[in-house]
ROMARKE-723030 format. One record per residue: residue number from 1; residue in three letters; chain; x negated, y negated, z negated of N, C-alpha, C, O in turn. Coordinates in steps of 0.05 Angstrom, whole numbers, plus 5000, padded with zeros to 4 digits. Layout:
BEGIN
- n/res/chain/n.xx/n.yy/n.zz/ca.xx/ca.yy/ca.zz/c.xx/c.yy/c.zz/o.xx/o.yy/o.zz
- NUM/ALA/A/X/Y/Z/X/Y/Z/X/Y/Z/X/Y/Z
...
end
This chain:
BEGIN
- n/res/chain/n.xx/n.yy/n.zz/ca.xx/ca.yy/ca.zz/c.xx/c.yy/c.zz/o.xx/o.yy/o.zz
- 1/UNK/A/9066/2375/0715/9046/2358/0705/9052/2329/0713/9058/2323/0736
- 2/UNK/A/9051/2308/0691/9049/2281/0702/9024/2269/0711/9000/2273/0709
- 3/UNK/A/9041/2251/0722/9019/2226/0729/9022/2208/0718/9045/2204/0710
- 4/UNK/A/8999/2187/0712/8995/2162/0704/8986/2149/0725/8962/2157/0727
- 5/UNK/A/8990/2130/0746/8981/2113/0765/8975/2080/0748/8991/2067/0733
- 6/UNK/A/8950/2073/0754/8941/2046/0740/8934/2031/0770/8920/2038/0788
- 7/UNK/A/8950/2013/0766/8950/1998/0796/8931/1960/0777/8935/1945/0758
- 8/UNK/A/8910/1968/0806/8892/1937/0785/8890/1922/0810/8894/1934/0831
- 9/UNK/A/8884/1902/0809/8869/1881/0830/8872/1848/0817/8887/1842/0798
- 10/UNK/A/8858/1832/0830/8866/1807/0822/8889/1790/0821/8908/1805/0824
- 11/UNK/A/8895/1769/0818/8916/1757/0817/8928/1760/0839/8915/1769/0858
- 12/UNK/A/8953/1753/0841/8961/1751/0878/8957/1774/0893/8966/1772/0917
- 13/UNK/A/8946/1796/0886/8940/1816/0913/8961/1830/0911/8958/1847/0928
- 14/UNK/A/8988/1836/0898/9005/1849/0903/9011/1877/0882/9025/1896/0889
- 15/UNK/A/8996/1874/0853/8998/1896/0839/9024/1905/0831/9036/1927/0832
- 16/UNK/A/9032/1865/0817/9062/1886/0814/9089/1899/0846/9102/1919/0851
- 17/UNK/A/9085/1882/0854/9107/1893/0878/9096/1916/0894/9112/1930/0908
- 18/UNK/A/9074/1921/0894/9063/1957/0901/9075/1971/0876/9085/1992/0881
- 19/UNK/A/9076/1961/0844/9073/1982/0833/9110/1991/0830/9121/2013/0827
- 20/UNK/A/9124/1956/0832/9154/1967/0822/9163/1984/0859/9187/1989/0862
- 21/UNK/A/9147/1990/0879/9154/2001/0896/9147/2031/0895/9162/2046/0908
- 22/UNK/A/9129/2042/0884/9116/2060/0875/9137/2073/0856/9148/2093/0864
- 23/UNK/A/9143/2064/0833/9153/2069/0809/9190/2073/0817/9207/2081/0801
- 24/UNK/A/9197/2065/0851/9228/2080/0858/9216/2100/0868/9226/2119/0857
- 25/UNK/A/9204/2106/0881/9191/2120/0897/9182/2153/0888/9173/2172/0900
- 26/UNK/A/9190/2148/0861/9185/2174/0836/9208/2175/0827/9221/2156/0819
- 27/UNK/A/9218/2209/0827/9232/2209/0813/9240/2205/0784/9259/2189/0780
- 28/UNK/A/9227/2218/0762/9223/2214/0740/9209/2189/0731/9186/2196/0730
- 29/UNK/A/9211/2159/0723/9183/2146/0725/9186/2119/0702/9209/2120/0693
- 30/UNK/A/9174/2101/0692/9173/2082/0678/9147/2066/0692/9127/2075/0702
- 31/UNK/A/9156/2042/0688/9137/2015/0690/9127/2008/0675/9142/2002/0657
- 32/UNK/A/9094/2001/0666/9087/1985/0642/9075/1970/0653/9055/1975/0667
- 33/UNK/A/9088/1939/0648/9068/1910/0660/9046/1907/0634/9051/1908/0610
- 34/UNK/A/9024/1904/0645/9009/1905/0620/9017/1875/0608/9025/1871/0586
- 35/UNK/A/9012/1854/0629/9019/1825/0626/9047/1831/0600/9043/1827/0576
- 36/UNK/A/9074/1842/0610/9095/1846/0589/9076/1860/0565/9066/1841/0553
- 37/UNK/A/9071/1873/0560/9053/1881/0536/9031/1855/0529/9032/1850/0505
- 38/UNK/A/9019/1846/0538/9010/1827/0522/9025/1802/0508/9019/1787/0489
- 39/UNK/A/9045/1803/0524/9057/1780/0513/9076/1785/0492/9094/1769/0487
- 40/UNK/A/9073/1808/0481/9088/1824/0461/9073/1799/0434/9083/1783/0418
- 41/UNK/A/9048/1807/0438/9043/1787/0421/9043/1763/0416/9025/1749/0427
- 42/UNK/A/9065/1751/0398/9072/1713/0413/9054/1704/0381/9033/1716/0384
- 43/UNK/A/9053/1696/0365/9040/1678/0344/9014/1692/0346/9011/1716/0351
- 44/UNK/A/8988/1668/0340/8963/1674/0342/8954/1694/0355/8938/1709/0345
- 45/UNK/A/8966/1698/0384/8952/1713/0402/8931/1699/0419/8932/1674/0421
- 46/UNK/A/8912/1712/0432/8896/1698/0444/8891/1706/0471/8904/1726/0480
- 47/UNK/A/8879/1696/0483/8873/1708/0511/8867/1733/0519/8843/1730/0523
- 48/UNK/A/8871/1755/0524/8855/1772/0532/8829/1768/0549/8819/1789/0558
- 49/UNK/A/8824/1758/0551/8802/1758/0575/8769/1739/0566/8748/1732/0576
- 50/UNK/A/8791/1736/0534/8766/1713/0516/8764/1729/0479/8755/1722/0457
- 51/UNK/A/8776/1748/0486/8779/1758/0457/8780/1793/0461/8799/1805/0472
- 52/UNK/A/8758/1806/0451/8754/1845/0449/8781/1845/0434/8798/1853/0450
- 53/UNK/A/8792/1839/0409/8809/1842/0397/8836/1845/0399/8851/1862/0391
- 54/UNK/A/8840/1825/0413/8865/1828/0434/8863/1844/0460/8881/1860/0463
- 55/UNK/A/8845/1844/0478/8840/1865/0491/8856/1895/0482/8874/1908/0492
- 56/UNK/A/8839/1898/0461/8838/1922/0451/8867/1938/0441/8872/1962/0441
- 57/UNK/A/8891/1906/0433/8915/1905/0423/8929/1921/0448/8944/1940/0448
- 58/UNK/A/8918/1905/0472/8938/1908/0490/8941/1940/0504/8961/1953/0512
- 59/UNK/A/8908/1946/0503/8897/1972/0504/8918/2002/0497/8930/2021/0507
- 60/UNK/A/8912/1987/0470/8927/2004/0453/8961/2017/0449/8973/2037/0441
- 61/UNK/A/8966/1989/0461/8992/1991/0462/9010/2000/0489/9034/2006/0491
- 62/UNK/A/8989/2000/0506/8991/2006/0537/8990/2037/0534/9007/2049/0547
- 63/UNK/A/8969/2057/0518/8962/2087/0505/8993/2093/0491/9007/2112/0498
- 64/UNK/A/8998/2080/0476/9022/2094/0463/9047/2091/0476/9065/2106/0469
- 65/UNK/A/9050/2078/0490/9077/2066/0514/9076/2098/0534/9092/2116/0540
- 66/UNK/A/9044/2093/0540/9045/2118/0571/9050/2145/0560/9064/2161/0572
- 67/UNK/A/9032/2153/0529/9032/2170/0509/9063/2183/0511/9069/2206/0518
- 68/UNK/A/9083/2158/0501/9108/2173/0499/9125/2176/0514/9146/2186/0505
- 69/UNK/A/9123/2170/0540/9128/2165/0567/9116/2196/0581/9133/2209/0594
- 70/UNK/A/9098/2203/0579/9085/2225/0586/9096/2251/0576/9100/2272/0589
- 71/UNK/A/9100/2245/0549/9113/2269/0535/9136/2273/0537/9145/2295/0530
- 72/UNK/A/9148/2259/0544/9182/2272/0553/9183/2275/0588/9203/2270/0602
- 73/UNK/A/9152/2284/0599/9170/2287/0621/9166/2267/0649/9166/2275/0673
- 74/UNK/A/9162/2243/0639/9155/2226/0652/9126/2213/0660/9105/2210/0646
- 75/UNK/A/9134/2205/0691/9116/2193/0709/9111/2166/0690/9129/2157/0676
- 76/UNK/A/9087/2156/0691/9084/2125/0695/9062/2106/0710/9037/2107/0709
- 77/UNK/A/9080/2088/0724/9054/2066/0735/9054/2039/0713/9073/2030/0700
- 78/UNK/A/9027/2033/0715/9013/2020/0692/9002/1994/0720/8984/1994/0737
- 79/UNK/A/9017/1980/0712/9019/1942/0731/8999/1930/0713/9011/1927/0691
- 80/UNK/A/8967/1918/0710/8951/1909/0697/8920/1908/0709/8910/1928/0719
- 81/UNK/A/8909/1888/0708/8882/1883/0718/8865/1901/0698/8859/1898/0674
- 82/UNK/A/8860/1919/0716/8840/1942/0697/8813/1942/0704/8810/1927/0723
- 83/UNK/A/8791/1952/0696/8768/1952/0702/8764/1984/0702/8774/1999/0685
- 84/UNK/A/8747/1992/0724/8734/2020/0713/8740/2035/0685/8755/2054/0683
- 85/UNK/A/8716/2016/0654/8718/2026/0636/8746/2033/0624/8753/2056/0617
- 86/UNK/A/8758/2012/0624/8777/2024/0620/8804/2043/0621/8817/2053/0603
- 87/UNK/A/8806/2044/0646/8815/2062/0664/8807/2088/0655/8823/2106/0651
- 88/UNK/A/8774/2089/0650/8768/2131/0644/8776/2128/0599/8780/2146/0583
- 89/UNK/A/8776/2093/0594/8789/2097/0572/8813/2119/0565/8815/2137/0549
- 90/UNK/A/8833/2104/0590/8859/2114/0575/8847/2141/0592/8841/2160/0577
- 91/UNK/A/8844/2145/0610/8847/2174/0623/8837/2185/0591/8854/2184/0574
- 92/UNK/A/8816/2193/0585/8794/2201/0565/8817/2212/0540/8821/2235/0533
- 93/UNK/A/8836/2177/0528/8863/2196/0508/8887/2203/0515/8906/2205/0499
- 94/UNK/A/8889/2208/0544/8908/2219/0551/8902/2254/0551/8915/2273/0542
- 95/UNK/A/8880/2253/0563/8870/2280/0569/8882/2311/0553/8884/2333/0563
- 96/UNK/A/8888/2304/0530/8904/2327/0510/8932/2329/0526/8944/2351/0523
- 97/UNK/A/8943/2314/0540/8966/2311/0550/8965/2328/0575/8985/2341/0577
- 98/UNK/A/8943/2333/0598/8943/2343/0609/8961/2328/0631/8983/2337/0638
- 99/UNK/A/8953/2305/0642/8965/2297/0657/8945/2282/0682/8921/2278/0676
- 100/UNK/A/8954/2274/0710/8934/2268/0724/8936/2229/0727/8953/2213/0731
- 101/UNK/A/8907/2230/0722/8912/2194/0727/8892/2180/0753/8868/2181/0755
- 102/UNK/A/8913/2167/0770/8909/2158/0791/8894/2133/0793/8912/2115/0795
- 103/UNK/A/8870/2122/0793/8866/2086/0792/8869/2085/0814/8864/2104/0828
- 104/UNK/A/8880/2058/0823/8863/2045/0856/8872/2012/0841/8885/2001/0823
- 105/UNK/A/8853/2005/0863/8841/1979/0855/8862/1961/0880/8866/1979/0897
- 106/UNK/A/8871/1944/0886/8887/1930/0906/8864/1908/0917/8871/1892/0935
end
């Protein structure tokens, strides 16, 4: 069974360098910066943090990254300021996958 680990906290507290320490630390494993996923979108993207829409982009695209990441096998930690809701989000469409997902907050 995999895991999904979603490592959140504010700026500066150390999410990504817990998480790329985490992510040797597994054998099988992949990194998703959510920050790298948002910035996937470069023309008329907007803030996440001022727009549901983009939110939702980044959301989405963070589900299908861990989605196919999951199905072959693989671990992943998920580097991104998460909130609760969203967190039992992805748990919620991962759940057919049968995999376990870890939050902690930094």
């Amino acid at each position: 069974m995999q895991t999904v680990y979603i490592l959140s906290g504010p700026a500066g507290v150390g999410k990504s360098t817990t998480s790329r320490a985490l992510v040797r630390t597994l054998k099988n494993s992949a990194y998703i910066s959510g920050d790298y996923v948002s910035h996937m979108h470069v023309n008329g993207r907007q803030k996440p943090w001022e727009s549901k829409l983009e939110l939702s982009l980044i959301w989405d695209n963070i589900l299908s990254l861990t989605r196919n990441f999951v199905s072959k096998g693989i671990d992943v930690v998920v580097d991104y300021v998460t909130f609760p809701e969203e967190a039992y989000w992805l748990r919620n469409r991962l759940r057919e996958l049968s995999v376990n997902v870890v939050y902690t907050v930094l």
